[in-house]
C-alpha positions in Angstrom: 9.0 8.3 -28.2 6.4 8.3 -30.9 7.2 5.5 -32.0 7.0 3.7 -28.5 3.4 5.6 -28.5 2.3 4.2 -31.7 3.5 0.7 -30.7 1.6 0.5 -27.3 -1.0 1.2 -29.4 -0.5 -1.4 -31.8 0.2 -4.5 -29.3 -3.1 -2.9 -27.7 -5.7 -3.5 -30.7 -3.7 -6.6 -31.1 -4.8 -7.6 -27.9 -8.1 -6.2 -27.5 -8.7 -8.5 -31.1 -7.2 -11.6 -30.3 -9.4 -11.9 -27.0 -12.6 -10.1 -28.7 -12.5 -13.2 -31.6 -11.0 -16.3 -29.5 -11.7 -15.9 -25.7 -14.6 -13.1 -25.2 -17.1 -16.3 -25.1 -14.6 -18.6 -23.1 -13.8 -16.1 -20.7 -17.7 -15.6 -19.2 -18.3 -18.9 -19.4 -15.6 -19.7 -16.8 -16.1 -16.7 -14.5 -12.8 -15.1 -15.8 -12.6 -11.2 -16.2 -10.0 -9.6 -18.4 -8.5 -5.8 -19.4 -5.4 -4.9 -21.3 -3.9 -1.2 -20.7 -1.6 1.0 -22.3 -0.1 4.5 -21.5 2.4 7.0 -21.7 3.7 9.5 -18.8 5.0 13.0 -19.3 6.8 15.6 -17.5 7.8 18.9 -16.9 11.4 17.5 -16.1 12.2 13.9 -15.2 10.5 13.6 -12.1 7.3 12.0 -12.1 5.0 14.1 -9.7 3.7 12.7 -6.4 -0.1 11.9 -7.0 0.7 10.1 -10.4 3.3 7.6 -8.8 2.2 6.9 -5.5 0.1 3.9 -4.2 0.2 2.2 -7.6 1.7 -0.9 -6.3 5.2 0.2 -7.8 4.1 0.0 -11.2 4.7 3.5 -12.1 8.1 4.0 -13.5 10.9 6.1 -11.4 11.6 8.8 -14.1 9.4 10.8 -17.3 8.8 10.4 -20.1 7.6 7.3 -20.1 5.0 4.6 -21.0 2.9 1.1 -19.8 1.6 -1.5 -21.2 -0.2 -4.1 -19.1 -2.6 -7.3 -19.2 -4.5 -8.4 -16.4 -6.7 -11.5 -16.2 -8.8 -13.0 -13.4 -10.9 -14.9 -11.9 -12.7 -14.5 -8.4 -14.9 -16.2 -5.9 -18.5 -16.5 -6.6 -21.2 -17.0 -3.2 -23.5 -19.2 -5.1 -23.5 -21.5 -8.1 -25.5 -20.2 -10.7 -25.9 -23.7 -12.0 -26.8 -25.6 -8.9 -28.0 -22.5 -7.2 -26.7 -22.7 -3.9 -24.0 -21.2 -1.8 -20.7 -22.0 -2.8 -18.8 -24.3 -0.4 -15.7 -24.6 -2.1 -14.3 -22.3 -4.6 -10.8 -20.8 -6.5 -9.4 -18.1 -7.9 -6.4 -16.6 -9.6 -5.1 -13.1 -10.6 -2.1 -12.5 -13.3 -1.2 -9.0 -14.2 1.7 -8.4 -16.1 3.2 -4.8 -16.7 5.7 -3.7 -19.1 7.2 -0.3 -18.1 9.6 1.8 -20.8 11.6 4.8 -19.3 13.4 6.8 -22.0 16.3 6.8 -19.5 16.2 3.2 -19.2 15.2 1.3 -21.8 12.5 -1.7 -20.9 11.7 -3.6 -17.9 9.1 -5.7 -16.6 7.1 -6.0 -13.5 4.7 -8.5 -11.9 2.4 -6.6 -9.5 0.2 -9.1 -8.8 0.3 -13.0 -9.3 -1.3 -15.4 -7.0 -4.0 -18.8 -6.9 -6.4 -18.8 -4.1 -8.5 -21.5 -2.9 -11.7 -20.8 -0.4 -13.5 -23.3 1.8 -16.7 -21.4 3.2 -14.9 -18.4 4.9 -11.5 -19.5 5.0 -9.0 -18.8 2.2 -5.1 -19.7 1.2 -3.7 -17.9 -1.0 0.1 -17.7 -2.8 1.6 -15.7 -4.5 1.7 -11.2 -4.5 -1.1 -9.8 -4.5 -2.7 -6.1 -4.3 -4.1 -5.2 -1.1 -3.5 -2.5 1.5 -3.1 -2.9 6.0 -5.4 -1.3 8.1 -9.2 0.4 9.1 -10.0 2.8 6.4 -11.0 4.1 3.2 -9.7 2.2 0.5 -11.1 3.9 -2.3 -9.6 7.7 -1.5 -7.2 7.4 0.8 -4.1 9.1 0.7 -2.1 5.7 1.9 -2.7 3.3 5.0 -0.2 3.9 7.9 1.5 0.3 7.6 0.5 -1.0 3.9 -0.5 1.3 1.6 -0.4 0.1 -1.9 2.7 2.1 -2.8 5.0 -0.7 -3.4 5.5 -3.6 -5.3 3.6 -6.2 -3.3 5.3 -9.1 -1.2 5.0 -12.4 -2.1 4.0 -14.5 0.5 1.8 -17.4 1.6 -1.5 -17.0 4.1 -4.1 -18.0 5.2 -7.4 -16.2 6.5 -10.5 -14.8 6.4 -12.5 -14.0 3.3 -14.1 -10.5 4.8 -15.6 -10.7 7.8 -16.8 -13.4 9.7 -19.7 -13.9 11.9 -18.6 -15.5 15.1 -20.8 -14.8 17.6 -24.1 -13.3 19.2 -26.4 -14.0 15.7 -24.0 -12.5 14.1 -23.5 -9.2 15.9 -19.6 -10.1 16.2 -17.6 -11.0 13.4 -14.0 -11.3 12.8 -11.4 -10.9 9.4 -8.2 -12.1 10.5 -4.6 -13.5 8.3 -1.4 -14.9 9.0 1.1 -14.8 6.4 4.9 -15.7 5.7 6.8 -14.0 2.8 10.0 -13.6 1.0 11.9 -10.2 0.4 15.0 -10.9 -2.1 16.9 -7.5 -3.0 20.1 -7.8 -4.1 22.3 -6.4 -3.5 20.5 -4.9 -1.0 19.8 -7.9 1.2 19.1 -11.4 -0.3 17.1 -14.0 1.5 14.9 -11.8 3.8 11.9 -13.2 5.2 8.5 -11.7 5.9 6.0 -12.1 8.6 2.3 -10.6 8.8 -0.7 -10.9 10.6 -4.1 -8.9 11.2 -6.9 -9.3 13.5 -10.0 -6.8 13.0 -13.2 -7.1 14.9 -16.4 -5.8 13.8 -19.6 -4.9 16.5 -22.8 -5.0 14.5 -25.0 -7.2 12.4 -24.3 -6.9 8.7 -27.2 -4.7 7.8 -27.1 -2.8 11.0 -27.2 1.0 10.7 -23.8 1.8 12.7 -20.7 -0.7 13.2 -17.6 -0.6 15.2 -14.2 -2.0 13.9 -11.6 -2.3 15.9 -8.1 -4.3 15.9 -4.2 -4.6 14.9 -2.0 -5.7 12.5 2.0 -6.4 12.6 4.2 -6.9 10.2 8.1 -8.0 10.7 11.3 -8.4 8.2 13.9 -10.7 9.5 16.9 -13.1 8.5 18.9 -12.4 5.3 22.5 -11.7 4.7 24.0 -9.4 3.0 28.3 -7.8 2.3 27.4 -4.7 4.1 26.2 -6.3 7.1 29.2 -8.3 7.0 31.2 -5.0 8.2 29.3 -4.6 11.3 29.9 -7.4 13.7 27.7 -5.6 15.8 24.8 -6.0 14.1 25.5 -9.2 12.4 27.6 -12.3 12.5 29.1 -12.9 9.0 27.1 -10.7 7.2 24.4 -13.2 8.4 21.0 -12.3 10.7 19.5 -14.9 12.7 17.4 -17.0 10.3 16.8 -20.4 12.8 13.2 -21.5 12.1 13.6 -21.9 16.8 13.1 -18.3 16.8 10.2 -17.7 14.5 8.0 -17.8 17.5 10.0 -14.7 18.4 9.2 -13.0 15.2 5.7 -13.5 16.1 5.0 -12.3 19.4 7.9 -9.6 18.9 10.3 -10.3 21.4 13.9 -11.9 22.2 14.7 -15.1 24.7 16.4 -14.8 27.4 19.2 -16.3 27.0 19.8 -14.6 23.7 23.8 -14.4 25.2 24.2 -18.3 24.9 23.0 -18.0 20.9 26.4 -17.5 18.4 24.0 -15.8 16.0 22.2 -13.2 18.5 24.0 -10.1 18.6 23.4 -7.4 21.4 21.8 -5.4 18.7 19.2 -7.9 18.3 19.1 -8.4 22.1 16.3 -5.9 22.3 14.0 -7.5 19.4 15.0 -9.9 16.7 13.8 -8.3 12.8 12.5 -5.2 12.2 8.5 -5.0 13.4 6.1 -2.2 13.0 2.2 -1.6 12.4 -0.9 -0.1 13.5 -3.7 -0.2 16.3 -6.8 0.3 14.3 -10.0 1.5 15.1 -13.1 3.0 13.0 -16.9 3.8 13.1 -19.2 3.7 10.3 -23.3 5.1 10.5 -25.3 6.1 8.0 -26.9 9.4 8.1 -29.7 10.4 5.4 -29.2 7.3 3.8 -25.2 8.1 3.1 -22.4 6.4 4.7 -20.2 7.9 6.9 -16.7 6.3 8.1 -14.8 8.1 11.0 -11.5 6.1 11.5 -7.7 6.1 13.3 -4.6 4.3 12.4 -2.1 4.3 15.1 1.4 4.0 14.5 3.4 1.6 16.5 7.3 0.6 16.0 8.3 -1.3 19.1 6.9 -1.4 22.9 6.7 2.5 23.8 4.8 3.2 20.9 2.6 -0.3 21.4 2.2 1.6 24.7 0.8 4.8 23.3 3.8 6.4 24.2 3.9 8.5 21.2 0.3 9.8 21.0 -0.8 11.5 18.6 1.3 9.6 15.9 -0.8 8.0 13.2 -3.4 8.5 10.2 -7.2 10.4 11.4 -9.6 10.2 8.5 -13.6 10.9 7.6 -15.2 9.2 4.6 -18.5 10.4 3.4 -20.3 8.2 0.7 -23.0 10.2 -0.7 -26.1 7.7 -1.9 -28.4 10.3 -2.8 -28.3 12.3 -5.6 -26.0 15.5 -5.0 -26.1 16.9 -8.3 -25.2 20.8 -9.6 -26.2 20.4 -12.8 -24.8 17.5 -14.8 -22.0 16.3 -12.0 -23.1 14.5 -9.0 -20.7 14.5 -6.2 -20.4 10.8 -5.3 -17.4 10.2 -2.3 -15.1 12.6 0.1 -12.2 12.0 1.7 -10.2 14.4 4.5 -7.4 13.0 6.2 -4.7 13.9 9.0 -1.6 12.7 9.2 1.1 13.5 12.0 4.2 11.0 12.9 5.9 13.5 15.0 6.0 12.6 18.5 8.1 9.0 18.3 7.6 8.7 21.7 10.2 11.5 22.5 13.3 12.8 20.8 15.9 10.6 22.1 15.9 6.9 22.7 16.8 6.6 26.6 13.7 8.6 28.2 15.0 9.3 31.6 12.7 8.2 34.4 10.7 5.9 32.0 10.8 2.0 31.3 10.0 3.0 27.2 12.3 4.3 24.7 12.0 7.2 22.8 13.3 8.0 19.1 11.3 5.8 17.4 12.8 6.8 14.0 9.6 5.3 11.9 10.3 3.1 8.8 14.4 3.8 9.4 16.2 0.2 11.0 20.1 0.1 11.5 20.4 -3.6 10.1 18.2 -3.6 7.3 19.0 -0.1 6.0 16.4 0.5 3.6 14.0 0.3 6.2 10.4 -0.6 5.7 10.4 -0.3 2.2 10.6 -2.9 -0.8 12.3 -3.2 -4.0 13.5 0.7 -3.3 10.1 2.1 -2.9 8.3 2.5 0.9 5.8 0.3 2.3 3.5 2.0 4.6 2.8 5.9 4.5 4.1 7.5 1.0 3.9 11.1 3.0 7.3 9.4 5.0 9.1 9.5 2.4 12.6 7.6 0.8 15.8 9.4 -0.1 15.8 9.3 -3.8 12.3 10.8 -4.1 13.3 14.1 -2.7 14.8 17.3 -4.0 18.3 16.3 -3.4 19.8 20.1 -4.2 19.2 20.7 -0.3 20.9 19.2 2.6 19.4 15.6 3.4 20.0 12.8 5.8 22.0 10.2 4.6 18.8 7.4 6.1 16.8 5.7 3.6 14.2 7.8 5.2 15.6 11.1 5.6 11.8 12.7 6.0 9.8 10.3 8.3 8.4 13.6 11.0 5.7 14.9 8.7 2.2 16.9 9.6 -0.1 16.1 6.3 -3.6 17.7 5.6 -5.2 15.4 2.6 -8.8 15.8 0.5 -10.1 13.2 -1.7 -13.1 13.7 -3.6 -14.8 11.9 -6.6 -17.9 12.2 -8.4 -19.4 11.7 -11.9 -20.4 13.8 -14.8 -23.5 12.7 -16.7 -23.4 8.9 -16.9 -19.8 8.2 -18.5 -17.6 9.8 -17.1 -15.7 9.7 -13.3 -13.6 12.4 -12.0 -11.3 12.0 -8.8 -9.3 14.4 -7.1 -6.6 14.3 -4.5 -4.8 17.1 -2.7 -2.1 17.3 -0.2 -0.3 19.8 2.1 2.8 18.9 4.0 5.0 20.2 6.5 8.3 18.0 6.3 10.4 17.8 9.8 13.8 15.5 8.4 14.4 13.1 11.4 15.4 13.4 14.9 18.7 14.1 14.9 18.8 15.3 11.6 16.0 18.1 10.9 14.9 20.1 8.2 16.0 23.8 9.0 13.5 25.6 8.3 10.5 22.8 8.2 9.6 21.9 3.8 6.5 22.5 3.0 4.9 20.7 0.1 1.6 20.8 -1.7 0.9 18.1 -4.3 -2.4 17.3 -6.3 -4.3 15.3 -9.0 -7.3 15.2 -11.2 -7.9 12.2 -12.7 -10.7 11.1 -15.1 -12.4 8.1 -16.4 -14.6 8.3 -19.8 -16.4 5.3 -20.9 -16.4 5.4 -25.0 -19.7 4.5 -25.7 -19.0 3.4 -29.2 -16.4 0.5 -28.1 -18.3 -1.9 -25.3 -16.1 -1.5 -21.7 -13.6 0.5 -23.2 -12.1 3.6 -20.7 -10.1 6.6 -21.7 -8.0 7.2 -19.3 -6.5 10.7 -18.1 -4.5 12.2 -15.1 -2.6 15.3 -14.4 -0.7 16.1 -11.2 1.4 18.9 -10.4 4.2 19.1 -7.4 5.0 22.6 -5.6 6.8 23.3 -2.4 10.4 22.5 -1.0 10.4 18.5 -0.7 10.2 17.4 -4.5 11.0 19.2 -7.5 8.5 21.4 -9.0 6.7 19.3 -11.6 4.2 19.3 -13.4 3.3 15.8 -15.7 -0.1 13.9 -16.6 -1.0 10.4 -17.9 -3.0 9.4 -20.7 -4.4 5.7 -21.6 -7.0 3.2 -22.8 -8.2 0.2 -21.2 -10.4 -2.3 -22.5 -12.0 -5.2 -20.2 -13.9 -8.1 -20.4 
């Protein structure tokens, strides 16, 4: 292990000199930013705890001790040209951030979290490629983790097209829209091989960009479906062959989330499938945002939905509540100003009703979020989840008690989160993150009693103000309750950008 330290180290001032000397110039001149990272993990045991893992776009190994190296280079839009000093019709873009992960366990492996070219014409963008980005109305900054897509896993590649922020439409500007539609590829093997993913979002905002208050409001749906795999070829109920239908004639289907009617006459439809080809879920979105003494305040609801009951709002409550405070005057005591807060409320434990025939009603209950029969790991990608980290897979849980068998064996969950973040003098940035759960298993299949679980993290951020945009980097996080193992671990690193 030391000398895996020393040799992050190494490849780092390695790096850090061969773009100081031959590309620091190159890279302004082209609009092209750059940083280079390195780190090791520790652990009280082999588990990694909660805070230090989770939403890092799956780039955080599975076990301690461990370490990470990784390069990231980019380059973004720009509104005007510097040059010709005008907006910017046209413009392009690219992101490439490699990650080299090394579990003691494990040995070596490598990751690509994010890799994509995108090309903007005025307010419309297509982009390729994975890239980092979360699903939803919401703090992005503090959450603990967007209903739908939260950042925790590796992202999807895909193609899309949309929106580059919002849009004014309408009424000088007072309506505006940020909307995508999106295809993607989820390849697993063995798990399931030739998956395909569909995405969309549409988000409206009421209110002129520099008005004091705004209303956002809007939904976004995301479906896996197609692929093949040997385990599905022992169900002939939910499969023929092994195979899911995969026929570009139902893709309109996929979209607008329902089956035709003469599924019976297809020899690919199974009755399984009958009820809705692929596996669809998302949220119904809706947030305010004011100002108040010259801070910023954002009040906002992510609403859970899996299929039409819970489209239907027949599992109210079920879904993310959150208030963000941004704090633009000074709150100082002392030295440390208090910059951002963060309190959330999750609860996913209605699913429109414990069972799935609801006598008397036209809906079906037993939603069973982020579990699906065909696809078995669920809403989750390359073994880590998707939406939520607080519903949480199999293998992340203390398996010394009785679990489910589901990928999801924990997906009923009341969650009480607080995010705060502020500064001390003028180089350093402090966040913290704390968690309290109370874990229900899944219907059918409950925790007896209910696990509770409280998880937390402080993190900080000190710029070295000998080396120009270099960052030490440290995190600790500690687990205690009933769903993980106790654990206690932190994270220490240096990043230098350009």
């Amino acid at each position: 292990m030391r000398f895996f330290k020393a040799s992050l180290f190494v490849i780092f001032l390695e790096i850090t000199f061969l773009l100081s000397v031959s590309f620091g110039q190159s890279l302004t001149k082209y609009r092209i930013g750059a940083e280079v990272e390195v780190g090791t993990i520790v652990s009280s045991n082999s588990a990694i705890p909660f805070w230090l893992r989770t939403n890092q776009f799956g780039v955080v190994p599975a076990q301690a001790h461990a370490g990470t190296g990784q390069f990231r280079i980019w380059r973004d839009y720009s509104v005007t040209d510097s040059l010709k000093k005008k907006k910017n019709i046209f413009d392009w873009g690219f992101v490439v951030n490699p990650v080299s992960i090394y579990e003691k366990a494990n040995g070596f492996s490598f990751v690509l979290p994010e890799a994509h070219v995108k090309v903007r014409y005025k307010s419309i963008e297509i982009f390729a490629g994975r890239r980092r980005e979360v699903m939803g109305l919401g703090d992005t900054t503090l959450s603990s983790g967007f209903y739908a897509v939260s950042g925790n896993a590796l992202p999807i590649p895909k193609i899309q097209i949309g929106t580059v922020g919002y849009v004014p439409v309408a009424f000088k500007k007072f309506l505006a829209i940020n909307a995508g539609f999106a295809h993607g590829w989820i390849n697993t093997p063995p798990y399931i091989y030739g998956a395909r993913f569909h995405q969309k979002y549409l988000y409206f905002r009421l209110g002129k960009p520099v008005s004091k208050s705004k209303l956002y409001f809007g939904i976004n749906h995301q479906a896996t479906w197609a692929g093949h795999s040997d385990y599905l070829a022992q169900r002939p109920d939910l499969a023929t062959d092994g195979k899911l239908p995969d026929d570009w004639k139902y893709y309109k289907y996929i979209v607008l989330g329902y089956t035709p009617k003469d599924w019976q006459e297809s020899t690919t439809i199974t009755y399984f499938d009958s009820y809705r080809i692929g596996n669809h879920l998302g949220s119904y979105d809706i947030a305010f945002e004011t100002k108040i003494n010259g801070n910023k305040l954002l009040l906002y609801h992510q609403h859970a939905f899996e299929d039409v009951s819970s489209l239907a709002f027949q599992n109210f409550p079920d879904g993310l509540y959150g208030a963000n405070l941004v704090l633009q005057k000074a709150n100082k005591f002392g030295d440390f100003s208090l910059t951002r807060l963060t309190l959330e409320f999750l609860t996913t434990k209605d699913q429109s009703g414990s069972g799935f025939d609801v006598p008397g009603s036209i809906y079906q209950g037993g939603d069973n979020y982020f579990n699906h029969t065909q696809y078995y790991e669920g809403w989750s990608y390359k073994g880590t989840g998707i939406g939520t980290p607080f519903i949480t897979p199999r293998s992340t849980l203390d398996l010394s008690q009785p679990v489910s068998p589901r990928f999801f064996p924990n997906n009923r969950v009341n969650m009480l989160y607080l995010g705060a973040q502020g500064t001390y003098g003028k180089s350093l940035l402090l966040t913290l993150r704390t968690s309290y759960s109370r874990n229900y298993g899944i219907l059918g299949d409950a925790f007896s009693p209910p696990r509770g679980q409280f998880s937390s993290f402080l993190g900080a951020q000190l710029k070295l103000k000998s080396f120009y945009n270099t960052t030490l980097l440290a995190k600790l996080s500690v687990d205690k309750g009933d769903l993980f193992r106790d654990s206690y671990g932190g994270y220490l690193g240096i990043r230098k950008s350009w």
